[in-house]
C-alpha positions as CSV (number, residue, x, y, z in Angstrom):
1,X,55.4,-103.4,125.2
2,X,55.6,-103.1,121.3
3,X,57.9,-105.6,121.0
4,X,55.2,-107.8,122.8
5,X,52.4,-106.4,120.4
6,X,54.8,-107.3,117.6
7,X,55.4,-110.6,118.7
8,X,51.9,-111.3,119.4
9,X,50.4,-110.6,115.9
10,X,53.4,-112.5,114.2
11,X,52.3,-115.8,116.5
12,X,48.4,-115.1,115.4
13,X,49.5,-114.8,111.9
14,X,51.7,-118.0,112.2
15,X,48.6,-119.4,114.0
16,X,45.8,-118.4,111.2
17,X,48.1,-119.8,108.9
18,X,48.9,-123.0,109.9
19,X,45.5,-123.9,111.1
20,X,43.6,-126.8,108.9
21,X,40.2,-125.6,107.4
22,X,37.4,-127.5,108.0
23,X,36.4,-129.2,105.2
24,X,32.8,-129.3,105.0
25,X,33.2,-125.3,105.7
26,X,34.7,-122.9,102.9
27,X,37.1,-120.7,104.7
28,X,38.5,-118.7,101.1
29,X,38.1,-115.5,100.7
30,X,35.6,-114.0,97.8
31,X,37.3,-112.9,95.2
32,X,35.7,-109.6,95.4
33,X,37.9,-109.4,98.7
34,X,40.9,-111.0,97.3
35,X,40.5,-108.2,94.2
36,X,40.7,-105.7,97.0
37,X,43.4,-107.1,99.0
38,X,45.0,-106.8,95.6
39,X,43.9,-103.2,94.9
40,X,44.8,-102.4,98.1
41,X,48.8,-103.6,97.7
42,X,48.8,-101.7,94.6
43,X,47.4,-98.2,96.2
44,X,50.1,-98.3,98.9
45,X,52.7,-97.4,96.5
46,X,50.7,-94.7,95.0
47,X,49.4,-92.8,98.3
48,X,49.6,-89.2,97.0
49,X,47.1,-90.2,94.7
50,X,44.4,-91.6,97.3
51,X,43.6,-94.4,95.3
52,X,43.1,-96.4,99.0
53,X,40.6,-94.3,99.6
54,X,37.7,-96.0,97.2
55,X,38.3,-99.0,99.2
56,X,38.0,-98.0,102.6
57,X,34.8,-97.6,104.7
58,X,33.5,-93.9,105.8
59,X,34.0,-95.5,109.3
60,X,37.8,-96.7,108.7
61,X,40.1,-96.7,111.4
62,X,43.8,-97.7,111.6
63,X,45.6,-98.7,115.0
64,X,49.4,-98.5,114.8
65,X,50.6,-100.5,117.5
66,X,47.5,-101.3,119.5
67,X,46.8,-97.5,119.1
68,X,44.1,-96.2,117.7
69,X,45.5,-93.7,115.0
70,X,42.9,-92.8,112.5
71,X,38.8,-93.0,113.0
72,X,37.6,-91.8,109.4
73,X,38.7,-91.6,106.1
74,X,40.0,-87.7,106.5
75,X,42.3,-89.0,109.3
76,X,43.9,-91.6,107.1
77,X,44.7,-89.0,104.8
78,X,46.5,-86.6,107.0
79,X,48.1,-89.5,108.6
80,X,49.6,-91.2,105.7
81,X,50.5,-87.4,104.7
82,X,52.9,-87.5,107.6
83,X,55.0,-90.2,106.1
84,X,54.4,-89.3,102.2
85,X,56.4,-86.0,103.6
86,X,59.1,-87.5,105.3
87,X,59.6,-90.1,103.0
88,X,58.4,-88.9,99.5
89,X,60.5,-92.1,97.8
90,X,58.8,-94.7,99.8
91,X,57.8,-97.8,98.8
92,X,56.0,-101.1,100.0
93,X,56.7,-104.9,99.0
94,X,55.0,-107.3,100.0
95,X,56.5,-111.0,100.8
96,X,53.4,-112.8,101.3
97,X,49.9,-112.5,102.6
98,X,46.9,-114.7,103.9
99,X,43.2,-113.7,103.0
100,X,41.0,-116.2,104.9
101,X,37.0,-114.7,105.0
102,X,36.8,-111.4,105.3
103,X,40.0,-110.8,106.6
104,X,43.7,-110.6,105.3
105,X,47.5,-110.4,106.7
106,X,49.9,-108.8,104.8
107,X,53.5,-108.7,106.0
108,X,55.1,-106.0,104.2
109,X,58.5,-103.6,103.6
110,X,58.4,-100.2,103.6
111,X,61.4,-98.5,102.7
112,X,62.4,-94.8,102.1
113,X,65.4,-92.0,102.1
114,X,63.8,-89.6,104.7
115,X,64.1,-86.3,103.0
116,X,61.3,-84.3,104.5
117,X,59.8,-83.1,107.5
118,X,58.3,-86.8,109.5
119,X,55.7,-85.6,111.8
120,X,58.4,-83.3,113.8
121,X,61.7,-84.9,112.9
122,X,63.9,-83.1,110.3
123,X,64.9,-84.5,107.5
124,X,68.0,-86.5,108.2
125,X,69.2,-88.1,104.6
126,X,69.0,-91.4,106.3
127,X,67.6,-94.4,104.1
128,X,64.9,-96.6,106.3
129,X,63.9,-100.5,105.9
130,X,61.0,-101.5,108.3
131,X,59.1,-104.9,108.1
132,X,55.4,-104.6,109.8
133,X,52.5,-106.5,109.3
134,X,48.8,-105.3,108.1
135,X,45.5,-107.3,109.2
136,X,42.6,-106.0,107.1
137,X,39.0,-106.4,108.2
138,X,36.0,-106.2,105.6
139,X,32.8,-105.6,105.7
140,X,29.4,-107.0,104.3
141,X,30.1,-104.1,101.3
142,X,33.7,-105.4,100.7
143,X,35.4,-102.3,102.1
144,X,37.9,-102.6,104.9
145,X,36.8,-101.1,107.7
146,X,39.8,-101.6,110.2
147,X,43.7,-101.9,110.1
148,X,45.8,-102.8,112.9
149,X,49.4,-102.4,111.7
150,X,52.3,-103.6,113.8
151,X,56.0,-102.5,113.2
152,X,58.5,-101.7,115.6
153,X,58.9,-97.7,115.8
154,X,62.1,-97.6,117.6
155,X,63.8,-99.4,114.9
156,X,62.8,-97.1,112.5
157,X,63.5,-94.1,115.1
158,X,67.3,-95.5,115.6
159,X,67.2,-95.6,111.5
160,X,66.7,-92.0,112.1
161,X,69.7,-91.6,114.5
162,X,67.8,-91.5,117.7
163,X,69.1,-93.4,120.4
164,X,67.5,-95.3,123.4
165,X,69.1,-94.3,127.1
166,X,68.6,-96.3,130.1
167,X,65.9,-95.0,132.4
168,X,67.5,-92.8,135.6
169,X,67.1,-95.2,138.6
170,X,67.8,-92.9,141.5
């Protein structure tokens, strides 16, 4: 199924992309929203600090996955706490984005050597690479007030060492 959500917001972005804009209607971001796309690319690397924070809506929430993960701006911080321990080197690039309106779709890298506690894994010593995507929704105050972020969690699970077994049938 998350291999299907993955899928599906790769073809929307491909989609969004390749779509022609109207020309007698302006379909470019401000650059109030492009300054906090910008902002925004910049505070991932720096999460400890909660620099994301000043651009995020009191009413923020974050699905992971088509699940809804966070619902306010306290949530985001534990949650983001939960991979700041597991993975205290990690660090986001990101290869290209779209900002169309009040929107933006950033495909991005995280990558980390998991030497902490992650949620309730041990720390394993194992470096991880995961490629996801981030669609951002702004509102009328230039703060983003959703993310849905898609990336596939049992790759970076078998990063970790776990392993997928075949469901018992009888």
């Amino acid at each position: 199924m998350r291999i299907i959500t993955t899928t599906y917001a790769l073809m929307l972005l491909l989609m969004v992309s390749c779509t022609q804009p109207n020309k007698t209607t302006k379909n470019k971001a401000t650059p109030i929203i492009e300054a906090q796309v910008s902002s925004y690319l910049v505070a991932q690397n720096s999460i400890g600090k909660n620099r994301v924070d000043t651009l995020l809506s009191e009413s923020f929430i974050r699905n992971m996955n088509g699940i809804q993960m966070v619902s306010n701006i306290s949530e985001h911080k534990a949650n983001m706490h939960i991979f700041l321990n597991g993975f205290p080197d990690m660090n986001f690039t990101f290869p290209s984005q779209l900002i169309k309106d009040n929107e933006a779709y950033i495909v991005w890298i995280f990558t980390g050597t998991h030497t902490g506690i992650f949620g309730e894994i041990n720390a394993t010593g194992k470096k991880v690479k995961i490629n996801g995507i981030s669609h951002l929704y702004f509102d009328k105050e230039d703060k983003i007030y959703r993310e849905d972020v898609f990336y596939n969690e049992l790759d970076l699970l078998q990063q970790l060492g776990f392993t997928l077994n075949p469901p018992i049938t009888e």
